[in-house]
MOPAC internal coordinates of N, CA, C and O (Angstrom, degrees):
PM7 1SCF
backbone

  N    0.0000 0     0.00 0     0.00 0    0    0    0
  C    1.4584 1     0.00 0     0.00 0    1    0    0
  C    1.5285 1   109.53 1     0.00 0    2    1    0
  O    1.2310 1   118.90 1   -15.72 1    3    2    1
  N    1.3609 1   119.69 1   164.28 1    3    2    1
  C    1.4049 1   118.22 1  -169.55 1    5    3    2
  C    1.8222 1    94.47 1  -127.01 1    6    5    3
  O    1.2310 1   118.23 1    -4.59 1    7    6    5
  N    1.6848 1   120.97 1   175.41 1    7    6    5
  C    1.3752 1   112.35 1   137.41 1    9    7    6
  C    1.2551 1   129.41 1  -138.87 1   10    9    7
  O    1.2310 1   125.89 1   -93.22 1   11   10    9
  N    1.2126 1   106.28 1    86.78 1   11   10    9
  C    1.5796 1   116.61 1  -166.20 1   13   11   10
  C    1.4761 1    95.41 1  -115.63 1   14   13   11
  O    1.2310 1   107.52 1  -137.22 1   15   14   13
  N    1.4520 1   140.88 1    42.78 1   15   14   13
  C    1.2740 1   147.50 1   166.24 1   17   15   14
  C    1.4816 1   110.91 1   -26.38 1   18   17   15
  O    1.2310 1   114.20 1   -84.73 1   19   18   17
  N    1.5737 1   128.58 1    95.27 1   19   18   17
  C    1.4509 1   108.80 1   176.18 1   21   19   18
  C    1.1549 1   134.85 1    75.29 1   22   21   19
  O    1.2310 1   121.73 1  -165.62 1   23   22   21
  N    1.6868 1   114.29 1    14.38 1   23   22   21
  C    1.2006 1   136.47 1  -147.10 1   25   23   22
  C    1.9015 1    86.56 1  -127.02 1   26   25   23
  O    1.2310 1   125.22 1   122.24 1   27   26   25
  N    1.0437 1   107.57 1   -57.76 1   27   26   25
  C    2.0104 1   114.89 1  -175.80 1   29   27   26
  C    2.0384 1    90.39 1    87.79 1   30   29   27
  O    1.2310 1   119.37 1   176.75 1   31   30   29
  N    1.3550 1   118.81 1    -3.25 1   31   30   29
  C    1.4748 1    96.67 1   141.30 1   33   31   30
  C    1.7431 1   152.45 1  -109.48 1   34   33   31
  O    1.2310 1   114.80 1   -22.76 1   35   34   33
  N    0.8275 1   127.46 1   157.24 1   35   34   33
  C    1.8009 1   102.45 1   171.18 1   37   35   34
  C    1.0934 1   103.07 1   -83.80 1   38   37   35
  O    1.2310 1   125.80 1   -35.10 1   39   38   37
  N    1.5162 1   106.45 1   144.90 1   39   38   37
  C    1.2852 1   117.35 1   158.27 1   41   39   38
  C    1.5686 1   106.53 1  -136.24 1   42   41   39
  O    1.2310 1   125.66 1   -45.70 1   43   42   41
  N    1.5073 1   106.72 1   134.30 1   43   42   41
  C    1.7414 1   104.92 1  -172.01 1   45   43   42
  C    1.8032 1   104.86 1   -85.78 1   46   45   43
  O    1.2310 1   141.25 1   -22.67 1   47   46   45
  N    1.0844 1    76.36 1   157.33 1   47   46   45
  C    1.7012 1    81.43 1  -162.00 1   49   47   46
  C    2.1097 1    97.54 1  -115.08 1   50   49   47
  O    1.2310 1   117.83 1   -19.75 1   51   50   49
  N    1.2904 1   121.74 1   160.25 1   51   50   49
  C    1.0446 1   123.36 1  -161.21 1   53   51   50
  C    1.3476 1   107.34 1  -139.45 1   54   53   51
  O    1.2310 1   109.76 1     9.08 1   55   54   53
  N    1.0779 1   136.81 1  -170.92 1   55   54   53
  C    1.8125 1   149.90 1   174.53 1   57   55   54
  C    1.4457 1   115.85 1   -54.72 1   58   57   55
  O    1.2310 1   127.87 1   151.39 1   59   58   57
  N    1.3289 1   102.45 1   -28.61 1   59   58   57
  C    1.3480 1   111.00 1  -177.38 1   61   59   58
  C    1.5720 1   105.08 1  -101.17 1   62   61   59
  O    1.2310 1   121.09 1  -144.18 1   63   62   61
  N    0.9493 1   115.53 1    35.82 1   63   62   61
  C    1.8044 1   126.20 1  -163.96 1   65   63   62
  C    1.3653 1    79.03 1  -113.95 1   66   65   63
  O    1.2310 1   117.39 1   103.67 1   67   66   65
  N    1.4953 1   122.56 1   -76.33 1   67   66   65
  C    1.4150 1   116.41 1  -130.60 1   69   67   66
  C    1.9402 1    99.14 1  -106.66 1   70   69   67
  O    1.2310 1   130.68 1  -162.27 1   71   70   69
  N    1.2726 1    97.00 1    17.73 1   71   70   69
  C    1.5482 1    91.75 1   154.37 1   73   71   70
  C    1.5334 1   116.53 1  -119.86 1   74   73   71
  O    1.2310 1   121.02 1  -142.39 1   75   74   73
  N    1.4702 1   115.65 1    37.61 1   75   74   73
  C    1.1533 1   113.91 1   162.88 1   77   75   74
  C    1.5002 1   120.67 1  -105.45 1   78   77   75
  O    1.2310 1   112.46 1   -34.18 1   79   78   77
  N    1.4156 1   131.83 1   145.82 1   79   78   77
  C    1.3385 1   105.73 1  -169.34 1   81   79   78
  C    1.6720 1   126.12 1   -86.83 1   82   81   79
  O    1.2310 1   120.18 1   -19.40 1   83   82   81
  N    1.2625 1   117.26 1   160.60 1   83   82   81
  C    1.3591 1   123.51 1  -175.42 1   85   83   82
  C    0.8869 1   138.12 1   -80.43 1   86   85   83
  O    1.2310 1   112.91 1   -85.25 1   87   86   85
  N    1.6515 1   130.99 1    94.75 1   87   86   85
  C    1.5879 1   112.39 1  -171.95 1   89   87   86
  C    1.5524 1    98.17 1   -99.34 1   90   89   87
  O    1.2310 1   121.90 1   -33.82 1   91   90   89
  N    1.2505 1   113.98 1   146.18 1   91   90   89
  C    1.2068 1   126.77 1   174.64 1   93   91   90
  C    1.5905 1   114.70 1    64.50 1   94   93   91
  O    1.2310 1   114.03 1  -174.19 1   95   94   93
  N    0.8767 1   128.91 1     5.81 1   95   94   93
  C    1.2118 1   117.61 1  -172.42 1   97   95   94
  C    1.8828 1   107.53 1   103.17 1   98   97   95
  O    1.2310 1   120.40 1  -179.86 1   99   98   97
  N    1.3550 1   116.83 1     0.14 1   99   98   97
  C    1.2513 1   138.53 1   179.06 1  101   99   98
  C    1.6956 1   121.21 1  -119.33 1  102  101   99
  O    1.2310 1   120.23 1   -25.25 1  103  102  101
  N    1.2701 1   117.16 1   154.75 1  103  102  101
  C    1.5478 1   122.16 1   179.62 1  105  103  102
  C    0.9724 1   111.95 1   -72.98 1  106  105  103
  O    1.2310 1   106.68 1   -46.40 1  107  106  105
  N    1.4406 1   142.39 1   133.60 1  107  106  105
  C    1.2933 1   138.22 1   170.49 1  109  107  106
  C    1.0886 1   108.71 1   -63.66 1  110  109  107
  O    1.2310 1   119.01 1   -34.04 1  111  110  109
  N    1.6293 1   119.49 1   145.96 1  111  110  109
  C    1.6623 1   116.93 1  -165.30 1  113  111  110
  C    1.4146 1   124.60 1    76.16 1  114  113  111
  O    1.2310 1   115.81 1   167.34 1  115  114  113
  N    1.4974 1   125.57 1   -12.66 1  115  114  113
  C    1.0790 1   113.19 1   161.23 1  117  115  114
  C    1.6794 1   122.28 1   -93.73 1  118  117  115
  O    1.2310 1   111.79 1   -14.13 1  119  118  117
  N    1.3292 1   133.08 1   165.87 1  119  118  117
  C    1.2801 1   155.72 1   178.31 1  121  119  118
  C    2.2294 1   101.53 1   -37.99 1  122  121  119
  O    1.2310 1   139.02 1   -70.88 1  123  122  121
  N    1.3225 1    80.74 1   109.12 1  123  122  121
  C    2.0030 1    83.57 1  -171.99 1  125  123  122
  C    1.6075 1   101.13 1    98.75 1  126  125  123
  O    1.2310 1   105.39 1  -171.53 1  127  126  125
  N    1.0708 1   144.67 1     8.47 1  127  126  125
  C    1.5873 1   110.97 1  -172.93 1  129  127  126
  C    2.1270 1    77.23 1  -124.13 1  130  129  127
  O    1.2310 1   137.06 1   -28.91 1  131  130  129
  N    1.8024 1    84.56 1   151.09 1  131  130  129
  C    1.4528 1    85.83 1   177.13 1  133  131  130
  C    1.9857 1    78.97 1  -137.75 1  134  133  131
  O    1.2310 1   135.86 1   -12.10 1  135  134  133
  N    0.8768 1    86.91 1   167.90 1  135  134  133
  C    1.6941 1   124.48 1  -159.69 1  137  135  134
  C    1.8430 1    91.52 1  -102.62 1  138  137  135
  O    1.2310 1   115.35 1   112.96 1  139  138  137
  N    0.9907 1   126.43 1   -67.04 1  139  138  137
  C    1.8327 1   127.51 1  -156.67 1  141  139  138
  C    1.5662 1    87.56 1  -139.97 1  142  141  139
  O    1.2310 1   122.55 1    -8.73 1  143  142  141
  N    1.4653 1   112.72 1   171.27 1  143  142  141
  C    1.3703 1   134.45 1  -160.50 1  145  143  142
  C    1.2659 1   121.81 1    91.93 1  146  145  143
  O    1.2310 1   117.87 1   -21.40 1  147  146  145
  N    1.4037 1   121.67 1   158.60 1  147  146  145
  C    1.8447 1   118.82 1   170.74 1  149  147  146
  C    1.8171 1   115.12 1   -95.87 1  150  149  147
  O    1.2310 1   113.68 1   -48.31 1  151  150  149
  N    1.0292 1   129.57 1   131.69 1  151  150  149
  C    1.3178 1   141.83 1   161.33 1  153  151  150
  C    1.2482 1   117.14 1    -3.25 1  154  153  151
  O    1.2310 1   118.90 1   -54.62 1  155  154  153
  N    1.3204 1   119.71 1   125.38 1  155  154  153
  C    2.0919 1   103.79 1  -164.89 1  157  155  154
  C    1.8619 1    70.02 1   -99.46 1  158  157  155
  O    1.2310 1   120.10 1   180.00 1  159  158  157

């Protein structure tokens, strides 16, 4: 599996991938995920 969600690149993802938590269906800290605010 990769996580380049919406991105059009791969990026391989590792151990330290999937213990980060998920906002949205996304990694926290990556490109698109916001932490606080309301839904535009």
């Amino acid at each position: 599996m990769y996580a380049g969600k919406h991105t059009g690149q791969s990026v391989l993802v590792d151990r330290s991938h999937a213990t980060r938590p998920s906002v949205n269906g996304r990694r926290a800290g990556r490109p698109g995920t916001r932490t606080l605010g309301a839904a535009a």
